[in-house]
C-alpha positions as CSV (number, residue, x, y, z in Angstrom):
1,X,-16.3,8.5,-3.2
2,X,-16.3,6.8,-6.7
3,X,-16.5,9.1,-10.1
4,X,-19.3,8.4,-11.9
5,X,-18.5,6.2,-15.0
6,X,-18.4,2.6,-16.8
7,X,-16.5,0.1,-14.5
8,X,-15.0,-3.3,-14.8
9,X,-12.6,-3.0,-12.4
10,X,-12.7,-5.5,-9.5
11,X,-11.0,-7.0,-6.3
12,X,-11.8,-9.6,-3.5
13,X,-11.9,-8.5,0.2
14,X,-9.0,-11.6,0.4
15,X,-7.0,-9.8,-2.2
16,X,-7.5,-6.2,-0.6
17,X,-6.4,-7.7,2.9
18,X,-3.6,-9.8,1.3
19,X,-2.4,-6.7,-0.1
20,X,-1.8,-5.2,3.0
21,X,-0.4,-8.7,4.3
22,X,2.5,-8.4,2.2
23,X,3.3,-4.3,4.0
24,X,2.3,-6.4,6.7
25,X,5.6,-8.7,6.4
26,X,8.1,-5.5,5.8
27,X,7.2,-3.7,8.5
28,X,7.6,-7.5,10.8
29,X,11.2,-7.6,8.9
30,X,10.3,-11.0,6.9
31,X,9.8,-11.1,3.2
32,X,6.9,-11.0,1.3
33,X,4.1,-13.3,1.5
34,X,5.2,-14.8,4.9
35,X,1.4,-14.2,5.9
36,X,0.2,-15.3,3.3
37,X,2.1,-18.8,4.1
38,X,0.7,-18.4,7.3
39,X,-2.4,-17.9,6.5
40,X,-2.2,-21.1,4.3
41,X,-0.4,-23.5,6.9
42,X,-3.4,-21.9,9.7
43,X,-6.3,-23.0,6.8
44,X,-4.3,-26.8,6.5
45,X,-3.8,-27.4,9.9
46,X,-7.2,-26.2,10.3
47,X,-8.7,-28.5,7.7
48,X,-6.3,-31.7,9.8
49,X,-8.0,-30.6,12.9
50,X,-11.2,-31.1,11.7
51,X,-12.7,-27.7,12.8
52,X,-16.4,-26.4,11.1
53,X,-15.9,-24.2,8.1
54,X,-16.9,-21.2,10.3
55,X,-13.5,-21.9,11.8
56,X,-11.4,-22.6,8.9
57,X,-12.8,-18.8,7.3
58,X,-12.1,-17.0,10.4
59,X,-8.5,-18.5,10.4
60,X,-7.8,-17.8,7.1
61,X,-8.7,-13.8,7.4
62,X,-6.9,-13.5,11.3
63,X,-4.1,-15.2,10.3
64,X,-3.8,-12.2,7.1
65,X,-4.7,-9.6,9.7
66,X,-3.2,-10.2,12.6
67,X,0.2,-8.4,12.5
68,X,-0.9,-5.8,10.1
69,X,-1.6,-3.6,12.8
70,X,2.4,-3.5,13.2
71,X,2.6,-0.2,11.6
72,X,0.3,1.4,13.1
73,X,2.5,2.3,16.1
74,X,5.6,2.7,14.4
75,X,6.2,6.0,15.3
76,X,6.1,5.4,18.8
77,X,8.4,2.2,18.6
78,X,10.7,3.9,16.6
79,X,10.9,6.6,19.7
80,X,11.5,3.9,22.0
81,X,13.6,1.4,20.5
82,X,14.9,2.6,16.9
83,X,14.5,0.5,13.4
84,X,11.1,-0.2,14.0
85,X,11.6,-3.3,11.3
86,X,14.8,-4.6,12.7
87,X,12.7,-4.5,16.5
88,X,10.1,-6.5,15.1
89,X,12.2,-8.9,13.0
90,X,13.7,-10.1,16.6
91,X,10.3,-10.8,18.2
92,X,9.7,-14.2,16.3
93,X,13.3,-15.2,18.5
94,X,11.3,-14.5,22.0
95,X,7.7,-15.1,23.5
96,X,5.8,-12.3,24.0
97,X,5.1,-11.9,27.5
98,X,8.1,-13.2,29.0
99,X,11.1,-12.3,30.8
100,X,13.1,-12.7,27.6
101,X,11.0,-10.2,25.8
102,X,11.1,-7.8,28.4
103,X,15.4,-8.5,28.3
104,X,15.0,-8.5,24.6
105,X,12.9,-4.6,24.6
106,X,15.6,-3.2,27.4
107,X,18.5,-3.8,25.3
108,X,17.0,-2.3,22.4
109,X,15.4,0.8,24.4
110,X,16.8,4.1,23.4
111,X,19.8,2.5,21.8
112,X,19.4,5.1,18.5
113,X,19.6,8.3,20.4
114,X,22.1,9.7,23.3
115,X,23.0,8.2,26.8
116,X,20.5,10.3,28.5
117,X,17.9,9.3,26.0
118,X,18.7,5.4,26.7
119,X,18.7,5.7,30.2
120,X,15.6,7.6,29.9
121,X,13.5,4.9,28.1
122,X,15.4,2.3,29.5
123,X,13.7,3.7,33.1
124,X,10.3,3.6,31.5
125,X,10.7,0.3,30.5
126,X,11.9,-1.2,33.5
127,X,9.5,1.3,35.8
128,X,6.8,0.1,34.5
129,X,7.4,-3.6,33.7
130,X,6.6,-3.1,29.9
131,X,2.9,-1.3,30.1
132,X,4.0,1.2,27.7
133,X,4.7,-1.4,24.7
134,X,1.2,-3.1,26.6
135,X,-0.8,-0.3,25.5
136,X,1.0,-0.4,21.7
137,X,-0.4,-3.6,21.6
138,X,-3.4,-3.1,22.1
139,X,-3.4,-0.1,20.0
140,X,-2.4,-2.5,17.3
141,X,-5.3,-4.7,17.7
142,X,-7.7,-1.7,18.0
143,X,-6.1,-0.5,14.2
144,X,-7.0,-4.0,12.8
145,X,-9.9,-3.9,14.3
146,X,-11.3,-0.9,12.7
147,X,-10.0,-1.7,9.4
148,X,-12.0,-5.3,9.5
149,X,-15.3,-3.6,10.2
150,X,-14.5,-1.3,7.0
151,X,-14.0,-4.0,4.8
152,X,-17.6,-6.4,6.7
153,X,-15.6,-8.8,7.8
154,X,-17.5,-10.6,10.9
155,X,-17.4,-9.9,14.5
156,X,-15.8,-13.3,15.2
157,X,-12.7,-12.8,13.8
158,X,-13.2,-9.0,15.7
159,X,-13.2,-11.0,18.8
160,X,-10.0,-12.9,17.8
161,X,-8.4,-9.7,16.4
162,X,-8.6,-8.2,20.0
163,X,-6.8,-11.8,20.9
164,X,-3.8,-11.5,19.0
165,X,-1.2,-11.1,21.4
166,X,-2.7,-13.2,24.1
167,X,-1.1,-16.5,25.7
168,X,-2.4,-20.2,26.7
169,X,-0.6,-19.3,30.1
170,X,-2.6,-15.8,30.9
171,X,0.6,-13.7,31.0
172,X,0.0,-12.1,27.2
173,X,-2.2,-9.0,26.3
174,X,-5.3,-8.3,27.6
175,X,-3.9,-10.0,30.8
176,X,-5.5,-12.9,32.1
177,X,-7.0,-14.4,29.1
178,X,-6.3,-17.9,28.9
179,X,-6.5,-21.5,28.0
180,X,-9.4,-22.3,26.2
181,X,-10.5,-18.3,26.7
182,X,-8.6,-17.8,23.6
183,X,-10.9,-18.5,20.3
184,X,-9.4,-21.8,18.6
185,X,-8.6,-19.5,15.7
186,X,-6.5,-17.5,17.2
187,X,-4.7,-20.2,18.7
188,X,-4.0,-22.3,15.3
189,X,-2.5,-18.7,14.0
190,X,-0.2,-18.2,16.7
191,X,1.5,-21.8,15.8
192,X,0.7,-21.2,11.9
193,X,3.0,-17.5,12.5
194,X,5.2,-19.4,14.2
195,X,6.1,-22.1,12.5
196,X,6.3,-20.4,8.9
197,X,9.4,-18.3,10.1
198,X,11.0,-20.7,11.8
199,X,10.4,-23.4,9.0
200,X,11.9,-20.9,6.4
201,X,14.8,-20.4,8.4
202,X,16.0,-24.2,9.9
203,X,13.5,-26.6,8.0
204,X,10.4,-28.4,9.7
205,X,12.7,-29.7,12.3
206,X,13.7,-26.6,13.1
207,X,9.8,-25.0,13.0
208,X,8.7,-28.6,14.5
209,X,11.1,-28.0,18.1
210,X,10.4,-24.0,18.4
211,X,6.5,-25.2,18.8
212,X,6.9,-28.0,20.7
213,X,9.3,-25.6,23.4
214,X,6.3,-23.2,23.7
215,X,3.5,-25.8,24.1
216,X,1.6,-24.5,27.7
217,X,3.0,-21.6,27.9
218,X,2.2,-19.4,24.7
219,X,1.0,-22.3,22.6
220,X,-1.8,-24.3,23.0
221,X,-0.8,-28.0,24.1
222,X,-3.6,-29.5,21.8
223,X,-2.8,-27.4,18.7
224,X,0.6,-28.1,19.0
225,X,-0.1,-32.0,19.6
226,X,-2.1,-31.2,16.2
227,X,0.9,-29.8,14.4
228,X,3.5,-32.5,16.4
229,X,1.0,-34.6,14.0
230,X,0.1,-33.0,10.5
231,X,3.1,-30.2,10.7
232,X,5.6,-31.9,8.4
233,X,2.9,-32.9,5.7
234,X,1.1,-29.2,5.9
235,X,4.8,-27.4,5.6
236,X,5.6,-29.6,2.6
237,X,2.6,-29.1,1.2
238,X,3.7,-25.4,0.5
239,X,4.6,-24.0,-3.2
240,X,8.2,-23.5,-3.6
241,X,7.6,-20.0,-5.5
242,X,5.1,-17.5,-4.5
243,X,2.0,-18.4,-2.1
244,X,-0.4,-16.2,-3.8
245,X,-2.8,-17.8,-6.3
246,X,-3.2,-20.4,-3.8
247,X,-4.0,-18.1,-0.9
248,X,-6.8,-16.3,-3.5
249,X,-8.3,-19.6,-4.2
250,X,-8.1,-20.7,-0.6
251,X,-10.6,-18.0,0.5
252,X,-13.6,-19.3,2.6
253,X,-15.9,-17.1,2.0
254,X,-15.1,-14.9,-1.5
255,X,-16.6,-11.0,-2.1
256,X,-16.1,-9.5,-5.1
257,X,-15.7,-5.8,-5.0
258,X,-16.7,-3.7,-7.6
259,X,-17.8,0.4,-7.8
260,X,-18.5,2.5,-4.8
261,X,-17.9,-0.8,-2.3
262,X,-14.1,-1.5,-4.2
263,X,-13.6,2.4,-3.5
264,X,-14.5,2.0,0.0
265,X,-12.3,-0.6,0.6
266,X,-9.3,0.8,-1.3
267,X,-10.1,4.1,0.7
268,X,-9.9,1.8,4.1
269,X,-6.2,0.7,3.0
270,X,-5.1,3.8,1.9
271,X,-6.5,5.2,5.2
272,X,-4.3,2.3,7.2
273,X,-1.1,2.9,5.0
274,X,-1.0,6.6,6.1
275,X,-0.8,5.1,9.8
276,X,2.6,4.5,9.5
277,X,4.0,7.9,10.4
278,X,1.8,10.9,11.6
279,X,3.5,13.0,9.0
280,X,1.6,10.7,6.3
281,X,-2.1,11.1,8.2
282,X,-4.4,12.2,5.5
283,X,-1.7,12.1,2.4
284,X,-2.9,9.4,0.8
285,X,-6.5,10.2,0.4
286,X,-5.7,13.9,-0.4
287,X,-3.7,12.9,-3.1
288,X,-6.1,10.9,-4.5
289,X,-8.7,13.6,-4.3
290,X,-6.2,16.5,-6.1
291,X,-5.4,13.9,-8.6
292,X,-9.3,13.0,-9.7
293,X,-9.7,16.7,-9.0
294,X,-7.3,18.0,-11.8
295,X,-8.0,15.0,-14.1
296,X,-11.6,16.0,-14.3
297,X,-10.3,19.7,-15.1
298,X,-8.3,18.6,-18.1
299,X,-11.3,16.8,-19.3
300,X,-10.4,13.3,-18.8
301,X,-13.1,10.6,-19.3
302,X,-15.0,9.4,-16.1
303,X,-13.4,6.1,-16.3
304,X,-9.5,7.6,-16.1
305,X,-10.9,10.0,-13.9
306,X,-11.3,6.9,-11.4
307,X,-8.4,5.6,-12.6
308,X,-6.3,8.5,-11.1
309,X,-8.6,8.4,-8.0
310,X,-7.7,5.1,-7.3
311,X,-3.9,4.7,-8.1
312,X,-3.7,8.2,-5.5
313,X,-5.1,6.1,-3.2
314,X,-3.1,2.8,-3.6
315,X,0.2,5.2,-4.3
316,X,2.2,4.6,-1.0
317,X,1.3,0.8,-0.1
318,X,5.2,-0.1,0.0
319,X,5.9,2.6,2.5
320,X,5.7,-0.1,5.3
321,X,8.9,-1.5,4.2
322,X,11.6,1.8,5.4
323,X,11.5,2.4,9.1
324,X,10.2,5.1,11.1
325,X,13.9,6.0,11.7
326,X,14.3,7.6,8.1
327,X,10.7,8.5,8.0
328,X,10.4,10.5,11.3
329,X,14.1,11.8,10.8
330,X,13.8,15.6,11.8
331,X,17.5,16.3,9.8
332,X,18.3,15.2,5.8
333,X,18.7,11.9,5.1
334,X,22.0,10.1,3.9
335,X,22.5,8.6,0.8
336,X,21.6,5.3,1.8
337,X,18.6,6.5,3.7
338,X,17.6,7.9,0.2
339,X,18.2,4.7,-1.4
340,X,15.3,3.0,1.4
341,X,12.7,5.5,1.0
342,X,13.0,4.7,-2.9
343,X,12.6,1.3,-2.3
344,X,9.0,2.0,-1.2
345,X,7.6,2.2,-4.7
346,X,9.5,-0.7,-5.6
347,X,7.3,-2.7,-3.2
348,X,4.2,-0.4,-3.9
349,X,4.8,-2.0,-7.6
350,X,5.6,-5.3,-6.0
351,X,2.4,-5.4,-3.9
352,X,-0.3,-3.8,-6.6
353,X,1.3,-6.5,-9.3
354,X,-0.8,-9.0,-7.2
355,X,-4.0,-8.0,-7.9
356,X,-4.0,-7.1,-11.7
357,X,-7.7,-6.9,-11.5
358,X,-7.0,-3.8,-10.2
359,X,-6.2,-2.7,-13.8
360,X,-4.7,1.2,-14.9
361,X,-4.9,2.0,-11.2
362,X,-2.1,-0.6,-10.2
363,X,0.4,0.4,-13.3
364,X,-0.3,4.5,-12.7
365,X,-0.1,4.1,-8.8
366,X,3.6,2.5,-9.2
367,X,4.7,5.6,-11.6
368,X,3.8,8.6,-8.9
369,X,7.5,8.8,-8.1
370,X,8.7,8.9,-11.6
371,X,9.7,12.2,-13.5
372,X,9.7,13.1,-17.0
373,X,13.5,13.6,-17.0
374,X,14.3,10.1,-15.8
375,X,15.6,11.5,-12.5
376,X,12.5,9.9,-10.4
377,X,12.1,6.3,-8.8
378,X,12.2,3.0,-8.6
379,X,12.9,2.8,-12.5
380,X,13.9,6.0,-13.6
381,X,11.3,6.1,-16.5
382,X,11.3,8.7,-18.9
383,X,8.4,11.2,-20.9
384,X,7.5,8.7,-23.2
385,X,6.7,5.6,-20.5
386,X,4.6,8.1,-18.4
387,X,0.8,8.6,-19.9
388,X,-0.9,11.9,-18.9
389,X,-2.8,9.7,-15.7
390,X,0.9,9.6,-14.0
391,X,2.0,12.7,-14.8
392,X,-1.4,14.3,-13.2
393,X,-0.8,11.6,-10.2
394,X,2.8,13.0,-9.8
395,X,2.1,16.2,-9.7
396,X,-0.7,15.9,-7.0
397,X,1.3,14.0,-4.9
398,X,4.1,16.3,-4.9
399,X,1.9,19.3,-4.5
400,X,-0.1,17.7,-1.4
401,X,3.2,16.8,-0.2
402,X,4.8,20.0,-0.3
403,X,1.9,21.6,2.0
404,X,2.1,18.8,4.3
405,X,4.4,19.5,7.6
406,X,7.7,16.9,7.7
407,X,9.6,16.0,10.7
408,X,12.4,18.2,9.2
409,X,10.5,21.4,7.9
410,X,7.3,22.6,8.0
411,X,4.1,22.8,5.9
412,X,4.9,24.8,2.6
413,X,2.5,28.1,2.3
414,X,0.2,27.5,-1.2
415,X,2.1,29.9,-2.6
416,X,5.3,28.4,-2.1
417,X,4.3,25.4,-2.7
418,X,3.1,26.3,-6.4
419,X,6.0,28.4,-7.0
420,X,8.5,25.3,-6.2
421,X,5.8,23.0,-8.1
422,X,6.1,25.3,-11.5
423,X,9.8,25.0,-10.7
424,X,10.0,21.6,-11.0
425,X,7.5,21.7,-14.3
426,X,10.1,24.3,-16.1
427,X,13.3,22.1,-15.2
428,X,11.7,19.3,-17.1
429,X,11.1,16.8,-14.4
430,X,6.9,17.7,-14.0
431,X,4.4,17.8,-17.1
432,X,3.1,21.9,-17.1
433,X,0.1,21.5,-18.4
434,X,-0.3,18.9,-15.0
435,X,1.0,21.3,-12.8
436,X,-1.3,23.9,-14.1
437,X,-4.3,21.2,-13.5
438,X,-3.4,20.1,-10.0
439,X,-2.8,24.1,-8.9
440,X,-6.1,25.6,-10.4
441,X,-7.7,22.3,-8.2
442,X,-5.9,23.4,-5.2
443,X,-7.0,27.4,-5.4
444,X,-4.5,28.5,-7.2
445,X,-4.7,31.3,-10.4
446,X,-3.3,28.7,-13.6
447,X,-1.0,30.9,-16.0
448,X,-2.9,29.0,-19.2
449,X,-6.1,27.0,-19.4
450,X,-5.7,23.6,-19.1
451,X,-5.3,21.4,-22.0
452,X,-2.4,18.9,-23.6
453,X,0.9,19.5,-24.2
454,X,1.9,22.2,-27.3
455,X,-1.5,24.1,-26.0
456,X,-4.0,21.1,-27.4
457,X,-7.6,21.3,-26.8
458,X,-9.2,18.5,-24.8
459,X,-11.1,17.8,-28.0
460,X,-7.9,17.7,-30.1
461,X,-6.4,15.3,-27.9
462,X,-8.9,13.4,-28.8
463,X,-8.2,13.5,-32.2
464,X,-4.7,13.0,-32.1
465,X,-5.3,9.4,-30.1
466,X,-7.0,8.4,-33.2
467,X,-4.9,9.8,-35.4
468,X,-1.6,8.0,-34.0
469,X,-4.2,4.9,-33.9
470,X,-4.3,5.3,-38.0
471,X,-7.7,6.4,-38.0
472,X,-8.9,7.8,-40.8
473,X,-10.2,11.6,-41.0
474,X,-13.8,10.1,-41.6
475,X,-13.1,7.4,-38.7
476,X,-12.4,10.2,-36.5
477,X,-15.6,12.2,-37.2
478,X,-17.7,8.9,-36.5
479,X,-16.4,8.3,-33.3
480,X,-16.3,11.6,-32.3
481,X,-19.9,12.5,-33.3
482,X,-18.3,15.7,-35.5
483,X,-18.5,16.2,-39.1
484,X,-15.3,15.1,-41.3
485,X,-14.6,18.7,-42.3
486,X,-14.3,19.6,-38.5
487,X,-12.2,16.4,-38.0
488,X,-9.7,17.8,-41.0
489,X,-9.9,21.3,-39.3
490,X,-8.7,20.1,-36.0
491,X,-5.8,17.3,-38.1
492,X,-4.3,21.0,-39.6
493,X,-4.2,22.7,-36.5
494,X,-2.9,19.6,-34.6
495,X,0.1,19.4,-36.7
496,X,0.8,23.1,-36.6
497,X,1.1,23.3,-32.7
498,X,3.0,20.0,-32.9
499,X,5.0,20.9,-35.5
500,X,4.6,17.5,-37.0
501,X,3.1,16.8,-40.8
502,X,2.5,13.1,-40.5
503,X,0.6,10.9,-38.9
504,X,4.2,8.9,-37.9
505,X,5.4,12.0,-36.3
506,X,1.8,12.8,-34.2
507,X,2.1,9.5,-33.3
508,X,5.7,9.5,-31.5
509,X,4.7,13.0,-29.8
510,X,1.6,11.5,-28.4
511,X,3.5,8.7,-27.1
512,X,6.5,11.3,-26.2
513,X,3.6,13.1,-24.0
514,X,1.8,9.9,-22.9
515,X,-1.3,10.9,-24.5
516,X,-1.7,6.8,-25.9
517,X,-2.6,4.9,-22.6
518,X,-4.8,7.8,-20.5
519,X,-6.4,10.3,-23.1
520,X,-9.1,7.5,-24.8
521,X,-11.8,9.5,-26.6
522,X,-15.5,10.5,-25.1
523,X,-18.0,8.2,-25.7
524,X,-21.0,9.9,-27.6
């Protein structure tokens, strides 16, 4: 639900879905954008093939959503088979639906866990001739599915969704759908998938013979005879650095999002990111709703209120990219473990850098990991680089966490939760006045009302933006609607809880606190 409030902020549906394209590619083991060079050799070929525009826009979105679905049952191929990543890297290697896959699945089976737990899976497997990863499948396209009708994309590509891991042959899933069965869409993605890994790895020779091995069996003979034909000139035609600007302006069929609709759709990925482990169902959302929650109780404007709504909810994007292995780990992690699940705000910030559009929300989203002591992640950022938005989204998130069950403790009581969350706040690492925010939000009795830092009113936050900005005392009263004697009044008792005396030292203490970027005055 959106927060009421002035807003310029937009995104296209193609810029939501390639977002998720690129967590998409880490949890398939390639490197970002390989879908979105997918999506743009499907569109080429397309356009060589000659098929109706109705074609070339339902290629373009399948060939973006197709896999993103991996993650959804992660936690169940991690069970099975271990690094759910490393698993899914080795697919592009066999055809899905052959003997070779099935050889491929029973020497990874169980190898993570003990003897009895590999012969265990390795019998379910075998027993019942792969039906098990059959109905992952299909739970995959199911996922995708449901996120497409969130963001009003049509039921074509719904139809070919459902197709995704179906063969030319019949043997692929749902079994028995073949040949022309298949939507043409679908079957110019499966060579456009294809041929961008292998092409990265060997060259168009090397993408060129993988698609030509597969023609009848997974491949269709006639898309193939397409790319035997236009391949080279559509894999060269490729921009040696990033495949994004031209993947935006490829889009078919552009919508702009904007207000309640962006919301919604952010809301639909942040729903989908939480898939990845059942531990995460619901965290991203409830962060985002703490976060709005307490940023409303300090008195932020609408418009940063939204802000904080929105970052909570794009927060943990880049948590496709570590494997259900460390995330579902019921013991603590090693060092290197630690190391991955850092990584995921590194690709959070990675991802959200895409779409700058997206404004605050991007830049605060990639900061919920950081702490005011430097001792958070991916840059180890410090008080003065995190604005009051972050240090509200921080707090929130590590809150909602805490009261969330892990795989290797369970759910924090409130009031344990609080108690560790005011621990962190007193060490240095959380802002207080935050943590007194986000816990008077969640039910909890605050020790102090809320406010700034050094015990500022919301209204002499206000002031001390503009003062740090060089306005003047009567510049302050005008844009503040207050009379200059009031403005001077709240000036002396800034700098008395400060302990500053001039408008050089208010200035560093707001930008010490993070007061600069997040705490812009009301309107009037």
């Amino acid at each position: 639900m959106g927060v009421p409030g002035r807003d310029a902020v937009t995104a296209s549906v193609a810029e939501l879905v390639g977002m998720l394209s690129l967590a998409a590619d880490l949890g398939l083991g390639q490197p970002m954008e390989h879908l979105t060079r997918s999506s743009l050799i499907a569109v080429r070929l397309a356009e060589r093939m000659q098929l109706t525009a109705s074609d070339r826009e339902t290629v373009y979105y399948l060939a973006l959503l197709a896999w993103i679905g991996c993650t959804a049952d992660s936690h169940e191929s991690a069970e099975r088979f271990g690094d759910d990543i490393t698993l899914r890297a080795g697919m592009y290697d066999v055809e899905i639906g052959s003997p070779p896959m099935l050889r491929y699945l029973v020497r990874r089976a169980g190898t993570h866990g003990s003897v009895l737990h590999r012969a265990r899976t390795v019998a379910g497997l075998v027993g019942t001739t792969g039906r098990t990863v059959q109905a992952s499948l299909v739970a995959h396209c199911q996922v995708t599915g449901l996120l497409a009708t969130r963001l009003g994309l049509g039921a074509r590509l719904l139809h070919c969704l459902a197709q995704t891991f179906t063969r030319w042959d019949g043997r692929g899933t749902p079994a028995g759908v073949r040949g022309t069965d298949i939507d043409v869409a679908t079957r110019v993605v499966h060579v456009a998938d294809l041929a961008e890994v292998h092409h990265r790895r060997g060259g168009t020779a090397a993408a060129l013979e993988v698609i030509r091995r597969r023609s009848g069996t997974a491949l269709d003979p006639a898309v193939v005879a397409a790319f035997d034909r236009h391949g080279a000139a559509v894999l060269e035609s490729l921009p040696v650095e990033s495949s994004w600007p031209e993947l935006i302006a490829a889009d078919p069929a552009a919508q702009t999002l904007t207000g309640p609709a962006l919301d919604a759709g952010l809301e639909a990925l942040a729903d989908f990111v939480d898939l990845k482990s059942p531990w995460f169902a619901g965290h991203s959302r409830g962060v985002a709703d703490l976060a709005a929650a307490a940023a409303a109780h300090v008195g932020l404007p609408a418009a940063e209120v939204l802000v904080v709504r929105r970052a909570g909810l794009l927060h943990d994007l880049g948590r496709a990219g570590v494997p259900n292995t460390i995330w579902d780990k019921a013991a603590a992690l090693t060092a290197v473990e630690r190391e991955r699940v850092e990584l995921h705000a590194y690709y959070t910030d990675r991802m959200l850098r895409r779409v700058p559009t997206l404004g605050d929300a991007a830049s605060i989203a990639a900061l919920a990991y950081e702490r005011l002591d430097g001792s958070g992640y991916h840059r180890g950022l410090g008080a003065a680089a995190l604005p009051a938005t972050a240090r509200l989204l921080a707090a929130a998130d590590c809150y909602h966490a805490m009261t969330e069950p892990r795989p290797h403790r369970d759910a924090h009581a409130p009031a344990a939760a609080a108690a560790e969350l005011r621990s962190q706040a007193r060490a240095g690492r959380l802002e207080p006045a935050a943590v007194e925010a986000v816990l008077g939000c969640a039910g909890h009795r605050t020790r102090r009302a809320a406010g700034g830092p050094a015990g500022l009113t919301v209204r002499e936050v206000e002031v001390l933006v503009l003062l740090a900005r060089a306005a003047s005392t009567r510049q302050i009263a005008t844009r503040l609607g207050i009379a200059p004697k009031t403005a001077g009044n709240h000036i002396e008792r800034i700098y008395l809880k400060i302990g500053a005396s001039t408008r050089a030292a208010a200035a560093l203490f707001a930008m010490q606190h993070g007061l600069l970027r997040s705490l812009e005055p009301l309107e009037t």
